[in-house]
ZAMIVO-785058 format. One record per residue: x negated, y, z of N, C-alpha, C in turn; residue in one letter. Coordinates in Angstrom, 1 decimal. Layout:
BEGIN
     nX     nY     nZ    caX    caY    caZ     cX     cY     cZ koldren
      X      Y      Z      X      Y      Z      X      Y      Z       A
...
***
This chain:
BEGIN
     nX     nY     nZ    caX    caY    caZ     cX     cY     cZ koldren
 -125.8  144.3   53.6 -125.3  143.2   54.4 -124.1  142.7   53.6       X
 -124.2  141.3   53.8 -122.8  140.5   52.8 -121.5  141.1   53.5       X
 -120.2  141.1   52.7 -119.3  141.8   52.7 -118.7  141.0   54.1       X
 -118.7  139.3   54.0 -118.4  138.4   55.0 -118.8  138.9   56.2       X
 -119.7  138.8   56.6 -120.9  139.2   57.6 -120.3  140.7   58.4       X
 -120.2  141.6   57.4 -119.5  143.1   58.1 -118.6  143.3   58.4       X
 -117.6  142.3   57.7 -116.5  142.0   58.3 -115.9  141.3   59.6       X
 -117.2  140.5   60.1 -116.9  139.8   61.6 -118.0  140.5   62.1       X
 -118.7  141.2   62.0 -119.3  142.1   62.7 -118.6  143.5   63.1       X
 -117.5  144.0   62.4 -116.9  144.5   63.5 -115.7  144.6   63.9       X
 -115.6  142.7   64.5 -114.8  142.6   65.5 -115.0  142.8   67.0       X
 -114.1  142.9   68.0 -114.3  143.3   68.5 -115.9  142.4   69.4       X
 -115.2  140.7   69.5 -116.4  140.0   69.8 -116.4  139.0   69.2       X
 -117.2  138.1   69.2 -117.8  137.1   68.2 -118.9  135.8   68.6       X
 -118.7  134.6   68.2 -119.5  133.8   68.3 -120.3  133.7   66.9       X
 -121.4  133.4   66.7 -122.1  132.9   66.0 -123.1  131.9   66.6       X
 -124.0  131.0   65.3 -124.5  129.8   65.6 -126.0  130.4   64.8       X
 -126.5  130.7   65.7 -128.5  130.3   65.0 -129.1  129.2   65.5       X
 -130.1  128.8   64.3 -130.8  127.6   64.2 -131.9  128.1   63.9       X
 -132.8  127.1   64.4 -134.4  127.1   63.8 -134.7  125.8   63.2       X
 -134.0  125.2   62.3 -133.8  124.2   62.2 -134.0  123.2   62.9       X
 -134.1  123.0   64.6 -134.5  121.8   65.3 -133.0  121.8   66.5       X
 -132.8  123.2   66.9 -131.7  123.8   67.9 -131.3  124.4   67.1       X
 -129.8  124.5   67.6 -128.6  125.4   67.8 -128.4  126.2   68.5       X
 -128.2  127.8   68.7 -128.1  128.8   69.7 -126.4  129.3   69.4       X
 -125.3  128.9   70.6 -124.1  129.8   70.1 -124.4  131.1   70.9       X
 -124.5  132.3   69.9 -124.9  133.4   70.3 -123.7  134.2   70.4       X
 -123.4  135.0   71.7 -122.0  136.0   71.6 -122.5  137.4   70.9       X
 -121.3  138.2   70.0 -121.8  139.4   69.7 -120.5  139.6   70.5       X
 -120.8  141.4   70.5 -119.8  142.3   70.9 -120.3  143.5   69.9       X
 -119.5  143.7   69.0 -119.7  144.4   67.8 -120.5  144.2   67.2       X
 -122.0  144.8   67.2 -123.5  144.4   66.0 -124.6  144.4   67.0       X
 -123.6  143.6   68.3 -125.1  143.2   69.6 -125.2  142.0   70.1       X
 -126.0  141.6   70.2 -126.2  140.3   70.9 -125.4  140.5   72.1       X
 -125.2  138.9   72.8 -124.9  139.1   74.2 -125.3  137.9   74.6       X
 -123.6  136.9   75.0 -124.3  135.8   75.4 -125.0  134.8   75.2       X
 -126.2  134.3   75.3 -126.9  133.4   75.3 -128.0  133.4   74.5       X
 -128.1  134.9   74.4 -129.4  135.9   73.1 -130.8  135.8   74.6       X
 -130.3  136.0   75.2 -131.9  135.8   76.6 -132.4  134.4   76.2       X
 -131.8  133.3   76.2 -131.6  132.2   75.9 -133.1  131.5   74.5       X
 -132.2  132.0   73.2 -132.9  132.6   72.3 -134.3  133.1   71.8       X
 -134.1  134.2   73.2 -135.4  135.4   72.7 -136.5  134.5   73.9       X
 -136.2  133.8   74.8 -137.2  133.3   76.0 -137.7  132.0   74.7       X
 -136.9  130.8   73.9 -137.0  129.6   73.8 -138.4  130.2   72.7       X
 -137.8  131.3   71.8 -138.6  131.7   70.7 -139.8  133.2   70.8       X
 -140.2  133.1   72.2 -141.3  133.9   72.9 -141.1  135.6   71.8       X
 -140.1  135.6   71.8 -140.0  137.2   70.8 -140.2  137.9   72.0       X
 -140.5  139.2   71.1 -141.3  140.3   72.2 -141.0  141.7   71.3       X
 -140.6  142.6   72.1 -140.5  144.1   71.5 -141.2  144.6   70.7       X
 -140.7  145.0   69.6 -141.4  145.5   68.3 -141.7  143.9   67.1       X
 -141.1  142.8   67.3 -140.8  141.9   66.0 -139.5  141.9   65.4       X
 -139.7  141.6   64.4 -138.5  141.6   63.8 -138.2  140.0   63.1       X
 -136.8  139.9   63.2 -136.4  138.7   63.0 -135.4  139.3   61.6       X
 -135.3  138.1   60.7 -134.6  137.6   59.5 -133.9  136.5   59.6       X
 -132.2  137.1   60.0 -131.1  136.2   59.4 -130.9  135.6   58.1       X
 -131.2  134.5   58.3 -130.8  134.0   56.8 -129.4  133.4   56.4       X
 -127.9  133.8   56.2 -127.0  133.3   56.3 -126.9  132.1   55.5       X
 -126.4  130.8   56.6 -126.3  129.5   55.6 -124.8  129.3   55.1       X
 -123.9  129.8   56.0 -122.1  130.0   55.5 -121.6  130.6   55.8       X
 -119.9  130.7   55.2 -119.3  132.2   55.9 -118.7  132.0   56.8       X
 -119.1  130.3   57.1 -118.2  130.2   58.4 -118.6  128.8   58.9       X
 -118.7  128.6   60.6 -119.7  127.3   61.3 -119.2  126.5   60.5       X
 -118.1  126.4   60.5 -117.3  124.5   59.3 -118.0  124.1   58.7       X
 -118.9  125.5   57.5 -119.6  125.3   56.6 -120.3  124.0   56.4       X
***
């Protein structure tokens, strides 16, 4: 995992921004877990137990 990345991953909590390139999801972490607005997410993009998803970082930070 990028050095950026591990480093806001363990804070305590965290916003980040996923895209599928059409939407924006601001997704809350609380350490290396989803939280708010990951139901949101996992309902829009019909994911289901046992898939696996690939982060692809675009910056080290939303400004980017």
């Amino acid at each position: 995992m990028p050095e950026f990345a591990n480093l806001r991953l363990n804070e305590e909590s965290t916003t980040i921004t996923l895209t599928n390139g059409h939407k924006y999801y601001r997704v809350g972490m609380t350490g290396r877990c989803f939280d708010q607005n990951w139901n949101r997410f996992v309902i829009d993009h019909d994911l289901k137990n046992g898939q696996i998803l690939l982060f692809i970082p675009q910056s080290k930070t939303a400004k980017e």
